[in-house]
C-alpha positions in Angstrom: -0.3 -31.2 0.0 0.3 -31.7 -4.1 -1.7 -30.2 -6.6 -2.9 -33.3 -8.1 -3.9 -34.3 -4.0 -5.9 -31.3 -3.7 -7.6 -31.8 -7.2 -8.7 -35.2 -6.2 -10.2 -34.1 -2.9 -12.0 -30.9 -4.4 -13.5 -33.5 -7.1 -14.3 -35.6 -4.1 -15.9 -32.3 -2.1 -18.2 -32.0 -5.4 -19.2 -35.7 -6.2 -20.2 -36.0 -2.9 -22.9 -32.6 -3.1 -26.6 -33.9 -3.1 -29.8 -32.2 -3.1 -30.1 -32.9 0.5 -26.9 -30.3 1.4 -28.0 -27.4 2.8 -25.2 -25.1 0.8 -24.1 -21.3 2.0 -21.5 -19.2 0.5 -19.7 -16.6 2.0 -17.5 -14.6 -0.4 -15.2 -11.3 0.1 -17.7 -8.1 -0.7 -15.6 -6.8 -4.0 -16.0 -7.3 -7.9 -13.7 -11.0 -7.4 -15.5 -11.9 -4.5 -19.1 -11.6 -6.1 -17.8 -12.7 -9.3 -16.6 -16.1 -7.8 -19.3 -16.6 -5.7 -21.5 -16.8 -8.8 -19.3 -19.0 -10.5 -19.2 -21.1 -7.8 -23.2 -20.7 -7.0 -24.1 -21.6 -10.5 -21.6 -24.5 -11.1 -23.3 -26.0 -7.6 -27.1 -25.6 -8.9 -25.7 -27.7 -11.8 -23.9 -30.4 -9.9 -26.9 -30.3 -7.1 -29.8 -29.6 -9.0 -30.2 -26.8 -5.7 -29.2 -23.1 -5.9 -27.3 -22.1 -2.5 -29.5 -21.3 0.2 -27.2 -18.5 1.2 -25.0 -16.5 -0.5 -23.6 -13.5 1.6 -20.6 -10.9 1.4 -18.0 -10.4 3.7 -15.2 -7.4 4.6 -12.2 -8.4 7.0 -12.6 -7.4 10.3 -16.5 -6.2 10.1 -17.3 -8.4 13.3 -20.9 -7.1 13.2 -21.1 -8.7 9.4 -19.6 -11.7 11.1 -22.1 -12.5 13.5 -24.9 -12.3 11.2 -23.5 -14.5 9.0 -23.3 -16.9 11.9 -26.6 -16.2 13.1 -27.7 -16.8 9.5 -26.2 -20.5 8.6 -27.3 -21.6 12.1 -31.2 -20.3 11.2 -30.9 -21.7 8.0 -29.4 -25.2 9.4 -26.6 -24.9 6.4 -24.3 -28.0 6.4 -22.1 -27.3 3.9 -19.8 -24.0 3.8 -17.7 -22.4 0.4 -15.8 -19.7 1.2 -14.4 -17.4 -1.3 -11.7 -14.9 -2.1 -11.2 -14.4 1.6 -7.7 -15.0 3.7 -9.4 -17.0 6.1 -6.3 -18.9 7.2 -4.5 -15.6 8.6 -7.1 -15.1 11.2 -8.7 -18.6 11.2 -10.9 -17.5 14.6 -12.4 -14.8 12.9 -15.1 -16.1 10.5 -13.9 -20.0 10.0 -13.8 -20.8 13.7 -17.3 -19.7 14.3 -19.3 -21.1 11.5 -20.5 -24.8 11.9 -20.4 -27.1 8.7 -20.2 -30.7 8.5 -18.0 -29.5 5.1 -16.2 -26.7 3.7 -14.7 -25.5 0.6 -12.2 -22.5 0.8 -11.5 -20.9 -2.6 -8.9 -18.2 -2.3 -5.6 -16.3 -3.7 -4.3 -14.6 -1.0 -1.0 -14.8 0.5 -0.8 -18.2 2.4 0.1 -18.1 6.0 -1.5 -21.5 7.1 -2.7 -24.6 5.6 -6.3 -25.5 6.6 -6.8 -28.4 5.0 -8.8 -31.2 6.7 -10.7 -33.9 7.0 -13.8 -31.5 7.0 -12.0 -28.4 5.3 -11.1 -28.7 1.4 -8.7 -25.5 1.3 -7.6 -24.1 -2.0 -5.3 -21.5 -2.3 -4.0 -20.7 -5.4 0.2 -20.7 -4.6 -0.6 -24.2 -4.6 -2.1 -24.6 -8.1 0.1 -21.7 -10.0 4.0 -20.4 -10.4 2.6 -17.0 -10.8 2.3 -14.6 -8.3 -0.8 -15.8 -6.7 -2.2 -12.3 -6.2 -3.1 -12.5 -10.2 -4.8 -15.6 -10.2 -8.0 -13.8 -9.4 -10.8 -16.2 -7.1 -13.5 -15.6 -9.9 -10.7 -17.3 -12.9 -9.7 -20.0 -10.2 -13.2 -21.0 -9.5 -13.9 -21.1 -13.0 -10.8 -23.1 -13.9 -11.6 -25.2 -10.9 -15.2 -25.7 -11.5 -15.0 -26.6 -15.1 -13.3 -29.8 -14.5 -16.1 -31.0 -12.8 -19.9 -29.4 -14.7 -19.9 -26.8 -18.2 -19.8 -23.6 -16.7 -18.4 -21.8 -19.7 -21.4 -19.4 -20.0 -19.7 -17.6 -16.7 -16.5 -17.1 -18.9 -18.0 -13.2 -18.9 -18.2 -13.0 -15.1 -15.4 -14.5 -14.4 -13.6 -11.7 -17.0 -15.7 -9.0 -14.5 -13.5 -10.2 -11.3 -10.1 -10.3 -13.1 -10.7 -6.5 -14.1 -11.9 -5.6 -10.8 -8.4 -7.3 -9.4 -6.5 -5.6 -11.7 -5.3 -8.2 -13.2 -6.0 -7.8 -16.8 -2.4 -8.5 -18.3 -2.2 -11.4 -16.8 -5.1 -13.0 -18.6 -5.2 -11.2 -21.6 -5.8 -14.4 -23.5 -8.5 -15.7 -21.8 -10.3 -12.0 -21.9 -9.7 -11.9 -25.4 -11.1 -14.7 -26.2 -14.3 -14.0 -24.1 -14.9 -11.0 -25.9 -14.7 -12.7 -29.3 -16.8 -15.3 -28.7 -19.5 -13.0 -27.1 -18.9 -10.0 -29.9 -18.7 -7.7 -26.8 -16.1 -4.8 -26.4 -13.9 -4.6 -23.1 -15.5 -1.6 -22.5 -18.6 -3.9 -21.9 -17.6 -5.8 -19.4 -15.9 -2.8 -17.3 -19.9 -1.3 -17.3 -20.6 -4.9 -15.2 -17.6 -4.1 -12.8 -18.7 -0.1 -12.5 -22.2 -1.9 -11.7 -20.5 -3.4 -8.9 -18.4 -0.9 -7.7 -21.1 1.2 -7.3 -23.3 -0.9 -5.6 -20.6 -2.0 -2.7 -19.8 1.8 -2.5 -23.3 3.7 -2.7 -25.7 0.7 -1.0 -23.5 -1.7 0.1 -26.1 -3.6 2.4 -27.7 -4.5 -0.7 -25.1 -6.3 -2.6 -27.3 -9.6 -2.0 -29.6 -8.8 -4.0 -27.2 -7.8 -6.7 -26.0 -11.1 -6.6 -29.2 -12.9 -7.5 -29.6 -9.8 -10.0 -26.9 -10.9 -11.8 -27.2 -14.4 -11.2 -31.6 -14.4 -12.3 -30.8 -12.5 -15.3 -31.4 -14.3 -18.4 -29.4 -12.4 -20.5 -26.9 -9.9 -19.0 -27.8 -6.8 -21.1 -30.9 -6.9 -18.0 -28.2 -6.6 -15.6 -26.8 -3.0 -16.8 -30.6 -2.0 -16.8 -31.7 -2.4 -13.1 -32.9 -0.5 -10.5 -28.5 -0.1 -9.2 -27.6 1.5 -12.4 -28.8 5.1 -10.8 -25.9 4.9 -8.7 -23.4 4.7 -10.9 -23.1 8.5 -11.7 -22.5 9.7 -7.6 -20.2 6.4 -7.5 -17.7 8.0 -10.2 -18.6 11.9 -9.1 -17.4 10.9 -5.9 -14.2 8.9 -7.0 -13.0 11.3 -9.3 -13.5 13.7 -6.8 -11.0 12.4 -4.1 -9.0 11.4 -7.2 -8.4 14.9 -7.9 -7.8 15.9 -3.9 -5.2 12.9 -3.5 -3.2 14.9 -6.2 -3.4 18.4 -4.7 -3.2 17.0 -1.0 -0.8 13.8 -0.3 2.6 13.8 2.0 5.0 12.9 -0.5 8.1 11.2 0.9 10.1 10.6 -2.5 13.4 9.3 -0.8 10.8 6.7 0.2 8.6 6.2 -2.6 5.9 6.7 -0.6 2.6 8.6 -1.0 0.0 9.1 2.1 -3.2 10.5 2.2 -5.3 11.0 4.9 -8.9 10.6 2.7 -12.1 12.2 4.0 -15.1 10.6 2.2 -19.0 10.1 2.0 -19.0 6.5 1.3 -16.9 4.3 3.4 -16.5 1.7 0.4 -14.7 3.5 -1.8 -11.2 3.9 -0.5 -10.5 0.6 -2.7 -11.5 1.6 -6.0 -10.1 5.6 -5.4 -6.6 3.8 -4.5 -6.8 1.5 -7.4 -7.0 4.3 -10.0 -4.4 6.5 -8.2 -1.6 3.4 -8.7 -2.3 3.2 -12.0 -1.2 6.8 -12.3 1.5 6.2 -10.0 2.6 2.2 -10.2 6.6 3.0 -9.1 5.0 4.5 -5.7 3.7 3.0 -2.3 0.4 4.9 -2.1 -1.2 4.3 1.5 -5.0 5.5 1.8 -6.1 6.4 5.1 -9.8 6.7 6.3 -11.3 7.4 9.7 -14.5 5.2 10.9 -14.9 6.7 14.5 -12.8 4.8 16.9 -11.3 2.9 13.9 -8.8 3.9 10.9 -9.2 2.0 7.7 -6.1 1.6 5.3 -5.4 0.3 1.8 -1.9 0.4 0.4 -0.8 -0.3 -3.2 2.5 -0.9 -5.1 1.7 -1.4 -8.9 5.2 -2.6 -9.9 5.1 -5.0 -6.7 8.8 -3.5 -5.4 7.6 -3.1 -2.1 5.2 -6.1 -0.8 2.5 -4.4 0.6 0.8 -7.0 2.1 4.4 -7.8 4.1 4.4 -3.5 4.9 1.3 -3.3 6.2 1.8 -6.8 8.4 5.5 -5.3 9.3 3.1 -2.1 10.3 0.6 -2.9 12.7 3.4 -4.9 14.6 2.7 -4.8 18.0 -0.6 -2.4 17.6 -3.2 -3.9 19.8 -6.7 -5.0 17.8 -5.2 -4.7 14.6 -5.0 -6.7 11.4 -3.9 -6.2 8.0 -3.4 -8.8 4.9 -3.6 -9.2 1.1 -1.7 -8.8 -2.2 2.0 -8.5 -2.9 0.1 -5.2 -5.3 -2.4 -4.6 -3.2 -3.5 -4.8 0.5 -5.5 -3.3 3.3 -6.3 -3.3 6.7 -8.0 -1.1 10.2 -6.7 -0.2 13.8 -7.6 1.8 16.7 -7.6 5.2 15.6 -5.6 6.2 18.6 -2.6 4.4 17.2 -2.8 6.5 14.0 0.4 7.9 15.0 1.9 5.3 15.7 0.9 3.4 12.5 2.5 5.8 10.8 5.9 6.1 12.1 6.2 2.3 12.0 4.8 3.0 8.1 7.7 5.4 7.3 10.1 3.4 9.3 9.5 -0.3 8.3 9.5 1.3 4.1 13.0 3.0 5.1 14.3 -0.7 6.2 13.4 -1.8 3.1 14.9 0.8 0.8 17.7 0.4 2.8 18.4 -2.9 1.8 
């Protein structure tokens, strides 16, 4: 389908939003994820007159998470569904196949492995809508972009600055940053205390990123925000990361015919692999780093490749080939995913093997 085809029928998804739509939105449980779903919550109040009457994160794979979600827009008779920053369309079973709407709207910028577009589904992915490498075009900057053709949303310029710095993804919209900082006569340093907010929150009380959202999204001016009740988190959140920062230094397998750079991680906080891996590619962008963290009777991984030689997204699919109860999925930069834990082994031979194929070539 064309750009200016799926423009018209996102226009159409929104003209036709009443006060009478019962809206819930289900977003991916990072910085990006919350960013766009407040975006997307507040550009709907303004086209609806109705704030959502759910608005709930989502990790990949978290099939507990998923069932209350479900349980959730059946209480709360929800007819309408936006889903955003999420890969739904490379395991369509898992969240969209289970969740009953008259209408959705999928928002996203992951790698595309099938089109979902319907007569009920509206499905946005960013490859359709930019030449860039999608991973870049952040969900929080596309909802915004999206959005503001249709209600004046420009007051969420800020936020949707948060969720391009929480994607990394900073160079690519340098402009659009600069500019926001400017007109607001904020520093940068500003809005990565909003994204530190965040991160700590997801790692340190993750069930209560909900009400973070409406935090942020009640505030009437976001200096209120930074002052909260979350804020006291935001010293173990760093202590922590720096913490396994410093042990990933001391402690990885280096494999430098490879490029590669594994750690087995041992950590308090389940949540934070993500933001400890982030900061360990930007000291190291020419390696694969691989992150690996035990949950009981499942392992956790998040790979990175700052200088996007290696597709990690493609390495960790190419990985969990033929492990049983896996999945694995996102970024060209930046990926993740969870098995069995008794295929740990196994994971990583195929890891070491599949990165050899492609040096190789």
């Amino acid at each position: 389908m064309q750009k200016k085809e799926l423009e018209k029928r996102f226009k159409e998804f929104c003209r036709n939003l009443s006060k009478k739509d019962r809206v819930a939105i289900v977003h991916h449980s990072d910085a990006d994820g919350l960013c766009s779903a407040l975006v997307t919550a507040k550009a709907i109040e303004r086209i609806t007159g109705n704030k959502p009457r759910l608005v709930m994160p989502y990790e990949y794979g978290n099939r507990k998470q998923g069932k209350e979600i479900t349980s959730l827009l059946k209480k709360e008779k929800t007819n309408t569904l936006v889903i955003l920053d999420l890969g739904v369309d490379s395991q369509p079973r898992e969240l969209i196949g289970k969740c009953k709407f008259q209408k959705c709207l999928v928002i996203d910028h992951h790698k595309l492995y099938k089109d979902l577009n319907s007569e009920k589904i509206v499905f946005l992915k960013a490859s359709f809508f930019t030449k860039k490498d999608p991973s870049k075009y952040v969900a929080s900057k596309f909802a915004y972009d999206l959005f503001s053709k249709i209600v004046d949303i420009q007051d969420m310029d800020w936020v949707a600055c948060i969720g391009i710095l929480g994607d990394m993804s900073m160079e690519s919209w340098q402009e659009f940053i600069k500019e926001t900082i400017g007109k607001r006569n904020v520093s940068l340093a500003w809005l990565y205390r909003f994204l530190d907010l965040i991160a700590a929150v997801e790692v340190i009380d993750h069930e209560k990123i909900p009400e973070l959202f409406w935090e942020f999204y009640n505030a009437k001016n976001p200096a209120e925000i930074l002052e909260n009740k979350f804020s006291r988190h935001l010293k173990e959140f760093k202590d922590e990361k720096d913490s396994l920062v410093k042990e990933f230094e001391q402690k990885c397998e280096k494999q430098p015919e490879i490029e590669l750079m594994l750690y087995e991680m041992k950590a308090r906080h389940e949540n934070i692999k993500s933001y400890v891996i982030n900061e360990i590619s930007e000291m190291h962008p020419n390696k694969t780093i691989v992150l690996i963290q035990y949950l009981g009777k499942r392992v956790r991984f998040s790979a990175r490749r700052q200088d996007s030689r290696i597709a990690v997204n493609d390495l960790l699919t190419d990985t969990i080939e033929g492990i049983p109860d896996s999945n694995a999925g996102g970024h060209v930069p930046a990926a993740a995913g969870s098995i069995p834990t008794k295929h740990l082994e196994e994971f990583k031979r195929n890891l070491i093997s599949s990165l050899r194929k492609k040096k190789a070539k």
